[in-house]
Residue frames as a rotation matrix with the C-alpha (Angstrom) as fourth column:
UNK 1
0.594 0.804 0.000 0.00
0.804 -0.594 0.000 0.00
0.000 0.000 -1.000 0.00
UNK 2
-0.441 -0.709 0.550 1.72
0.711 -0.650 -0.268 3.19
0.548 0.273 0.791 -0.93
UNK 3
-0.639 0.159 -0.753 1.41
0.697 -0.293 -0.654 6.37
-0.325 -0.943 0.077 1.28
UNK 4
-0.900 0.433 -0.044 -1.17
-0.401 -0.784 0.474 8.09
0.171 0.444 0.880 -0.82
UNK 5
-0.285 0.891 -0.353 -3.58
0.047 0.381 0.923 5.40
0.957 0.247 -0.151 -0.62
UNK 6
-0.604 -0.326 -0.727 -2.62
0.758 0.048 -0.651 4.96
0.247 -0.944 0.218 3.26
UNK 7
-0.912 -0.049 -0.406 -3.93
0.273 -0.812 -0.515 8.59
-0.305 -0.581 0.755 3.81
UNK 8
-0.622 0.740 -0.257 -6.55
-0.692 -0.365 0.623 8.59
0.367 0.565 0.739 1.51
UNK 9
-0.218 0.777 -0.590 -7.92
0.132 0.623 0.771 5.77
0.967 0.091 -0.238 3.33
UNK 10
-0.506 -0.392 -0.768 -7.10
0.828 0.028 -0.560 6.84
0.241 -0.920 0.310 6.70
UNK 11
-0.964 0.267 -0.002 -8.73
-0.258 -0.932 0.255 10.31
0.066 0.246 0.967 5.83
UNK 12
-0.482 0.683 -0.549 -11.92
0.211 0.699 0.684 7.69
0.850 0.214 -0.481 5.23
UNK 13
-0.372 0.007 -0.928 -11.87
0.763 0.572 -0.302 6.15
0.528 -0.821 -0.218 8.40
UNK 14
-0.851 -0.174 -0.495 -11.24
0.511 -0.492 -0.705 8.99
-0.121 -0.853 0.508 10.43
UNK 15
-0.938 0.344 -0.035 -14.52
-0.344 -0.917 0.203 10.89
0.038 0.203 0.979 8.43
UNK 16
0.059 0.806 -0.589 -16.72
-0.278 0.579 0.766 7.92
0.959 0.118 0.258 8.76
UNK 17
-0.590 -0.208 -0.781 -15.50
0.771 0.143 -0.620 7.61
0.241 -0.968 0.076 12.50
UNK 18
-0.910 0.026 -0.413 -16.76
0.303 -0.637 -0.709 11.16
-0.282 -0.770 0.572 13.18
UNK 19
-0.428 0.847 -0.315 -19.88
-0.521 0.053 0.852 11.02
0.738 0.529 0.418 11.00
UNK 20
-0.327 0.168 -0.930 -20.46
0.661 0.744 -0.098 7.67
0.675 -0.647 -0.354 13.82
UNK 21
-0.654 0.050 -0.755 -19.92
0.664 -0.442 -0.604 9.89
-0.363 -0.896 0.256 17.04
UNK 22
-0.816 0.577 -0.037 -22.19
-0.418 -0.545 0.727 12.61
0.400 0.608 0.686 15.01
UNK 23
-0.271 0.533 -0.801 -24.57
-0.222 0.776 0.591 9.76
0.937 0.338 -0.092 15.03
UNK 24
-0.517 -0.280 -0.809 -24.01
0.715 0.378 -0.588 8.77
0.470 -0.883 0.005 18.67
UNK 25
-0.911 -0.370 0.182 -24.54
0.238 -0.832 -0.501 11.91
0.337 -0.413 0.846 19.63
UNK 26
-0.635 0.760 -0.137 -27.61
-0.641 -0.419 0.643 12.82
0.432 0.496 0.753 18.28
UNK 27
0.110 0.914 -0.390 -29.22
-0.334 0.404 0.852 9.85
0.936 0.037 0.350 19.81
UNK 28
-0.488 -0.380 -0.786 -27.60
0.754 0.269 -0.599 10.11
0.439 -0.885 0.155 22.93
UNK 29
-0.894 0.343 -0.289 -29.47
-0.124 -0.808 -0.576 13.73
-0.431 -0.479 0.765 23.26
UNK 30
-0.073 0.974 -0.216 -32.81
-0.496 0.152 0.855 12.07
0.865 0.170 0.471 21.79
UNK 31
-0.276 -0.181 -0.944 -32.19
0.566 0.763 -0.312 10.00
0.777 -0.620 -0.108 24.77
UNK 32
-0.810 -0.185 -0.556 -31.68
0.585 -0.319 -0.746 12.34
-0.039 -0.930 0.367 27.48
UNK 33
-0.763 0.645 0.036 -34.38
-0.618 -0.745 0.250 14.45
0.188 0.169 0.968 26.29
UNK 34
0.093 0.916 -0.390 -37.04
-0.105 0.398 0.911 11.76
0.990 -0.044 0.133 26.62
UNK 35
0.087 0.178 -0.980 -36.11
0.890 0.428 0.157 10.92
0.448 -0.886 -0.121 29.78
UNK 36
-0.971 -0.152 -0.184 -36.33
0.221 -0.866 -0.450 14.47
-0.090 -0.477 0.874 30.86
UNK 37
-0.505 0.863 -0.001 -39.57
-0.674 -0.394 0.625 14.92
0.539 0.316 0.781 29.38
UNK 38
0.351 0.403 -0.845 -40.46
0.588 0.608 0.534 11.55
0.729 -0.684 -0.023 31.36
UNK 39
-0.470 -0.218 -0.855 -39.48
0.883 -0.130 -0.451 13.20
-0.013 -0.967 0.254 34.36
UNK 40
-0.977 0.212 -0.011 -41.61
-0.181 -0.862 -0.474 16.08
-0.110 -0.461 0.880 33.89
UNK 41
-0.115 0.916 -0.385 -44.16
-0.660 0.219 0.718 14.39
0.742 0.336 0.580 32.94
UNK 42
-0.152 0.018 -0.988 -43.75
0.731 0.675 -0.100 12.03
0.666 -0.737 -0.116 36.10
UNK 43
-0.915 -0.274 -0.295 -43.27
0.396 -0.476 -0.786 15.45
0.075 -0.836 0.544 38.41
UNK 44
-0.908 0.413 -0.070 -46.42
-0.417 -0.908 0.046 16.55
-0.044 0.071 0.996 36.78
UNK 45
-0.223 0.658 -0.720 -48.61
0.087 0.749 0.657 13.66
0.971 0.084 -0.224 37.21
UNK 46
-0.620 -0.089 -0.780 -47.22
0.753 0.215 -0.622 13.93
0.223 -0.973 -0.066 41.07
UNK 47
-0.982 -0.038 -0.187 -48.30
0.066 -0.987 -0.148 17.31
-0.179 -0.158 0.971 41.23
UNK 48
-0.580 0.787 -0.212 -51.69
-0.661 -0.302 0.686 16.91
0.476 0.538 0.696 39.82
UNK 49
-0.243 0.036 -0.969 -52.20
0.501 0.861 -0.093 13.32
0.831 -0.508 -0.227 41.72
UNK 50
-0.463 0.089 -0.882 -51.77
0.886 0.008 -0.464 15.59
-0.034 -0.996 -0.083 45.23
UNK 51
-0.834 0.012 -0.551 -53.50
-0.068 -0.994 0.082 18.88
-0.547 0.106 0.831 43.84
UNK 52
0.149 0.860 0.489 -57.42
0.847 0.144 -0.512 18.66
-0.510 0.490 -0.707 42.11
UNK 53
0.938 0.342 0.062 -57.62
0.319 -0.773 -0.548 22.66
-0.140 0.534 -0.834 41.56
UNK 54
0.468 -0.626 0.624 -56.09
0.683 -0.193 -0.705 24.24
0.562 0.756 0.337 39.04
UNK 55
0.619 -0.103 0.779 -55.51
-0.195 -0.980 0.025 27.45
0.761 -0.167 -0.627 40.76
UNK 56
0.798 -0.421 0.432 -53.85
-0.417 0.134 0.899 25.54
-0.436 -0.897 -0.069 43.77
UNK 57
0.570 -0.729 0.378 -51.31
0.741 0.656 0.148 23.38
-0.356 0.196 0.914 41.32
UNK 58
0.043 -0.604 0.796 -50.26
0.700 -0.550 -0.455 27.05
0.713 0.577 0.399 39.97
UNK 59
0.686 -0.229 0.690 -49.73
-0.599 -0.716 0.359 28.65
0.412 -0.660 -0.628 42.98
UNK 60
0.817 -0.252 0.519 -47.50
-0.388 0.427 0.817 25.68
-0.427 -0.869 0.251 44.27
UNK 61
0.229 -0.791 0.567 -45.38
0.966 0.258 -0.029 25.21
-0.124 0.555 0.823 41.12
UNK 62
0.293 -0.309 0.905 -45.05
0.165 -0.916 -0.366 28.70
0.942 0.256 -0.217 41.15
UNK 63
-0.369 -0.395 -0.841 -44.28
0.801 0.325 -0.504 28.64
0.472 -0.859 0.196 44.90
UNK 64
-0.510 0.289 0.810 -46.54
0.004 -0.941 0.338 31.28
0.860 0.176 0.479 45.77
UNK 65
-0.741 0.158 -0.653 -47.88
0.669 0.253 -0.699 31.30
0.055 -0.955 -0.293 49.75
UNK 66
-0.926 0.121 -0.359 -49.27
-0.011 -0.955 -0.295 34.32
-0.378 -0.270 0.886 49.33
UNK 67
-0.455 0.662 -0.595 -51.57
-0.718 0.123 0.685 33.52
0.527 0.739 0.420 46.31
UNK 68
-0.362 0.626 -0.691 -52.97
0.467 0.763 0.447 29.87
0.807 -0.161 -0.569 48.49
UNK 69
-0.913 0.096 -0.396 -53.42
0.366 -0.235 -0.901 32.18
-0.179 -0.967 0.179 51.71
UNK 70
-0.832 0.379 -0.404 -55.56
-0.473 -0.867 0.160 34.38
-0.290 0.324 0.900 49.63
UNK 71
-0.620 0.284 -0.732 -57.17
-0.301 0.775 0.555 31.48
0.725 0.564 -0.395 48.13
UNK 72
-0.791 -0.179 -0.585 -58.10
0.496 0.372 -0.785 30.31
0.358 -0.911 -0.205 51.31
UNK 73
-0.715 0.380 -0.587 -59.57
0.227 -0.668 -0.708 33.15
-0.661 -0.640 0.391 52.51
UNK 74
-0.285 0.754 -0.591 -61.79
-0.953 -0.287 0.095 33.72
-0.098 0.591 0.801 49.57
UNK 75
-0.594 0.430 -0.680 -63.09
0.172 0.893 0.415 29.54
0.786 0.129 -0.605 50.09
UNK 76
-0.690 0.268 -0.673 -63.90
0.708 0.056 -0.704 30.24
-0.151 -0.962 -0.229 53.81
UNK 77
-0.689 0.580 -0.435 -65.52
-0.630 -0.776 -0.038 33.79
-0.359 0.248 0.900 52.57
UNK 78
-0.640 0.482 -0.599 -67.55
-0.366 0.495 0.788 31.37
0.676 0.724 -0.140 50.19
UNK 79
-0.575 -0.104 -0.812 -68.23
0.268 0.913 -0.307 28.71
0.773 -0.394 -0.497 52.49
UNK 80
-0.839 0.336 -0.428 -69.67
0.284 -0.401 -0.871 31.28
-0.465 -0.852 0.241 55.39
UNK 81
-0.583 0.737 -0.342 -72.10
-0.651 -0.676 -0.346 32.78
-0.486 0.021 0.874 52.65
UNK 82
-0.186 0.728 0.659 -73.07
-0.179 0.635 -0.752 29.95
-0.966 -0.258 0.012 51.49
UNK 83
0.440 0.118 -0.890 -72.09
-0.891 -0.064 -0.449 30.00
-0.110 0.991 0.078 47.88
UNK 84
-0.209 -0.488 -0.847 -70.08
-0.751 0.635 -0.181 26.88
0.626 0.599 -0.499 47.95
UNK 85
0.854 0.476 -0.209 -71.28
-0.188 0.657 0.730 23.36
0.485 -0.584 0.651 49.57
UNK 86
0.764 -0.317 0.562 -69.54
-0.549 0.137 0.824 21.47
-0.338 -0.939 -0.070 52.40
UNK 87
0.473 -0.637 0.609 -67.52
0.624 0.730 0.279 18.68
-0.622 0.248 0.743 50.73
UNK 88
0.702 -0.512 0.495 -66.09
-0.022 -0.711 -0.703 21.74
0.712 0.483 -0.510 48.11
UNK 89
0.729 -0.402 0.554 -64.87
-0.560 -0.816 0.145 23.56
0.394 -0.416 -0.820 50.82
UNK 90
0.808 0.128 0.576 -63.83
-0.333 0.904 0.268 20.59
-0.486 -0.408 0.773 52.65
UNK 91
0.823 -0.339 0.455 -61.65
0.531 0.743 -0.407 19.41
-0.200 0.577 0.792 49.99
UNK 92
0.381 -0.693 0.612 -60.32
0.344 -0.509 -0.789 22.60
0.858 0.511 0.044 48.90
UNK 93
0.774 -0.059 0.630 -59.14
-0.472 -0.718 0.512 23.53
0.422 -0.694 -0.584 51.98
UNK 94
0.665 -0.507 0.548 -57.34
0.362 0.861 0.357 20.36
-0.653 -0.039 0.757 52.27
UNK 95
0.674 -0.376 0.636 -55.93
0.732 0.225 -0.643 20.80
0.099 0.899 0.427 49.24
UNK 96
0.771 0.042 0.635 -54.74
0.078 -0.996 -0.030 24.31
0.632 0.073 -0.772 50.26
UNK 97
0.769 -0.404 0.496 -53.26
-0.387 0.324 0.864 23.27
-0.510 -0.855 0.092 54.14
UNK 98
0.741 -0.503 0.445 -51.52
0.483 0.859 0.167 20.22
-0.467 0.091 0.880 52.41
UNK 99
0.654 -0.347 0.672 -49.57
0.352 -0.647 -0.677 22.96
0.669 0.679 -0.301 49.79
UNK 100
0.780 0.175 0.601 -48.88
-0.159 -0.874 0.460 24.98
0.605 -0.454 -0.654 52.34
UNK 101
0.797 -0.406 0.446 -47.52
-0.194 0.528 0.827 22.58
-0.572 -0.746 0.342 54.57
UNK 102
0.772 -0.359 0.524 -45.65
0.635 0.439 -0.636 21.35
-0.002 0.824 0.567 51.26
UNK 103
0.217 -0.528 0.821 -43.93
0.328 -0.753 -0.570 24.98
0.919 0.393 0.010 50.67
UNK 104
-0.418 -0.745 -0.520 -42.77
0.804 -0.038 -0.593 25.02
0.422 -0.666 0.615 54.45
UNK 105
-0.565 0.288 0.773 -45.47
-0.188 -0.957 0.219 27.47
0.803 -0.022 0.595 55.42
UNK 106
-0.961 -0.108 0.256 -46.45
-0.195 -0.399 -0.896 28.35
0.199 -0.911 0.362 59.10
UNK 107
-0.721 0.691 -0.059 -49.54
0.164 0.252 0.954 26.97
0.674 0.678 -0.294 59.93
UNK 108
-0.371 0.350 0.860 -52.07
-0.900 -0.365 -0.240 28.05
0.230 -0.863 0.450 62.84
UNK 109
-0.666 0.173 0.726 -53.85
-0.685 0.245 -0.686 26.23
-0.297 -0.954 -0.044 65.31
UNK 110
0.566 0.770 0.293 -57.05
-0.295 0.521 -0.801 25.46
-0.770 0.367 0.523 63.72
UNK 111
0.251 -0.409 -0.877 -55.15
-0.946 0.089 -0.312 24.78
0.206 0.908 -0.364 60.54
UNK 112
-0.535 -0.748 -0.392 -53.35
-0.637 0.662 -0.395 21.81
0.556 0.038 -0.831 61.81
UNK 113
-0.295 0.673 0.678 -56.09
-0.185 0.656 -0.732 20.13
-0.937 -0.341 -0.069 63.63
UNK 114
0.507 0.837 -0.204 -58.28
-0.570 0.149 -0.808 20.60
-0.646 0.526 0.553 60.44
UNK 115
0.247 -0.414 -0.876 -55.23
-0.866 0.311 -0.391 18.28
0.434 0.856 -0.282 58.79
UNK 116
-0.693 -0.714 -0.100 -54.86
-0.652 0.680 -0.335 16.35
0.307 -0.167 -0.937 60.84
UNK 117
-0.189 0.949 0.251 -58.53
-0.543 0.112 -0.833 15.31
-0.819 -0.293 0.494 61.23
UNK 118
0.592 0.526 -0.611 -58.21
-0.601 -0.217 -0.769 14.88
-0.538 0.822 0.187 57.82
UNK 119
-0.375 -0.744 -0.553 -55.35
-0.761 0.588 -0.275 12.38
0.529 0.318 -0.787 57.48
UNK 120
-0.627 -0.090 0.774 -56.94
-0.625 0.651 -0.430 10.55
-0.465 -0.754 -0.464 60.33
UNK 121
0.355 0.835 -0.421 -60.39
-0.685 -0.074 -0.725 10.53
-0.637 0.545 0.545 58.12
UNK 122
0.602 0.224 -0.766 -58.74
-0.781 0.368 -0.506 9.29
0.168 0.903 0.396 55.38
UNK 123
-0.715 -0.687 0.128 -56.52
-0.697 0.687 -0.207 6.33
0.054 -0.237 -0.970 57.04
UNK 124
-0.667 0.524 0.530 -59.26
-0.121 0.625 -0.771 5.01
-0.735 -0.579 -0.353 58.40
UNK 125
0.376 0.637 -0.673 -61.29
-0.764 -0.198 -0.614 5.26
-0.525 0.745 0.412 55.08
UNK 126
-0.286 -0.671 -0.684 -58.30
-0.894 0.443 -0.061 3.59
0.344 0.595 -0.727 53.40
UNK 127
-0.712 -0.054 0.700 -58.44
-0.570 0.627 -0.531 0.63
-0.410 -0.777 -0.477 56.33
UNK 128
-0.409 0.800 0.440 -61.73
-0.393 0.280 -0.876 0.11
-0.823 -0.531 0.200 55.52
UNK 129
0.638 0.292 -0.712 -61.53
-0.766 0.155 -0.623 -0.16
-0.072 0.944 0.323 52.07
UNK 130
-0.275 -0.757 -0.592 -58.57
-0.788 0.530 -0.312 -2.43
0.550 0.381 -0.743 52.20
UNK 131
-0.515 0.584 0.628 -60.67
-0.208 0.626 -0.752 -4.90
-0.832 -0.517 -0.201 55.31
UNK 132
-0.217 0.611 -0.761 -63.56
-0.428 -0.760 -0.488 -4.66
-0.877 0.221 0.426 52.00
UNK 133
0.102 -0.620 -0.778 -60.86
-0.920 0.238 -0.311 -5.92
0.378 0.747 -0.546 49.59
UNK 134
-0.665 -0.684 -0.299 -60.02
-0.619 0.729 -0.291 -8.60
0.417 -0.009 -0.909 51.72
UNK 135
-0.056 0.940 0.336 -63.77
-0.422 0.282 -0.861 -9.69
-0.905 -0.190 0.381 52.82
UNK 136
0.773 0.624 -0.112 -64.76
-0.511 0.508 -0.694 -10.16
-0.376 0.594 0.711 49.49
UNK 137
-0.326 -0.781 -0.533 -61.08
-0.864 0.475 -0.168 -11.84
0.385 0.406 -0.829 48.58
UNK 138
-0.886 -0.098 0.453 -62.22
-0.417 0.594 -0.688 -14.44
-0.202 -0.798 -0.567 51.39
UNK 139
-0.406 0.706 0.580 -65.17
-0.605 0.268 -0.750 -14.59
-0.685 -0.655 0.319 50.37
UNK 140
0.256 -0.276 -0.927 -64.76
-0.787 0.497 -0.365 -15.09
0.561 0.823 -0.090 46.46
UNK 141
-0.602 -0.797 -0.042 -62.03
-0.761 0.589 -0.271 -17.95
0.241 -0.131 -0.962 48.22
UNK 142
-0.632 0.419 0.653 -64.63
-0.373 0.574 -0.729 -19.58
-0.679 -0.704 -0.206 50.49
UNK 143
0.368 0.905 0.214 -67.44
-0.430 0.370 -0.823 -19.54
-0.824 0.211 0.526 47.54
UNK 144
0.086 -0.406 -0.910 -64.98
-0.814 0.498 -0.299 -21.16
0.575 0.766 -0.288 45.29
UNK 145
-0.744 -0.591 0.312 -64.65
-0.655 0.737 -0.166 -23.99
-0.131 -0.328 -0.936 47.74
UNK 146
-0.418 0.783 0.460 -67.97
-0.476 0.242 -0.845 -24.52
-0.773 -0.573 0.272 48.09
UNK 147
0.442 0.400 -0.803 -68.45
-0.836 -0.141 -0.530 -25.33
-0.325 0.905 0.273 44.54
């Protein structure tokens, strides 16, 4: 092989090598992008999972205390005149507290009872649904024997 061809193939190599890593690249950052986009799309599922109202999931990705206090106060306003029912309020207040609590914010007296009423509430809900589950597992079990 004579040094012309030598280089002229070496020249090749080295342009079809970097054409590769090109190649590499490019689907190393299709890569990382999806799995970024799966992670916001996982952070925003979380978010939306522990948040119903809109107005409360943008005030808490926006980190905004100020904006759920306000909130707040204009449910309870509701809630006293009678423009919004019990299980609303109820909820959205939850929903509010739990934020709050979320963004490290200061919570009063009545505030933390009314969560913690409300975690008890729903353990025991859970409990009862999972006892429920396992009733009719037993029983499904028992009326297969019986057959």
């Amino acid at each position: 092989m004579e040094a012309d061809e030598y280089e002229e193939m070496r020249y090749e190599t080295v342009k079809q090598l970097e054409e590769f890593q090109s190649s590499l690249d490019n689907i190393s950052n299709v890569t990382l992008k999806s799995d970024l986009e799966r992670f916001k799309q996982a952070v925003t599922a979380a978010i939306a999972e522990a948040f119903r109202t809109p107005e409360v999931i943008r005030f808490f990705t926006r980190k905004e205390p100020g904006q759920l206090r306000l909130k707040l106060e204009q449910i309870e306003r509701e809630h006293t005149f009678r423009q919004i029912d019990d299980a609303f309020y109820s909820s959205t207040r939850l929903e509010i507290l739990l934020a709050l609590k979320k963004l490290g914010e200061k919570l009063d007296t009545t505030e933390e009872v009314f969560l913690r009423r409300a975690t008890a509430a729903s353990e025991i809900l859970q409990k009862i649904v999972q006892d429920d589950s396992e009733e009719d597992k037993i029983a499904s079990s028992v009326s297969g024997l019986k057959k």
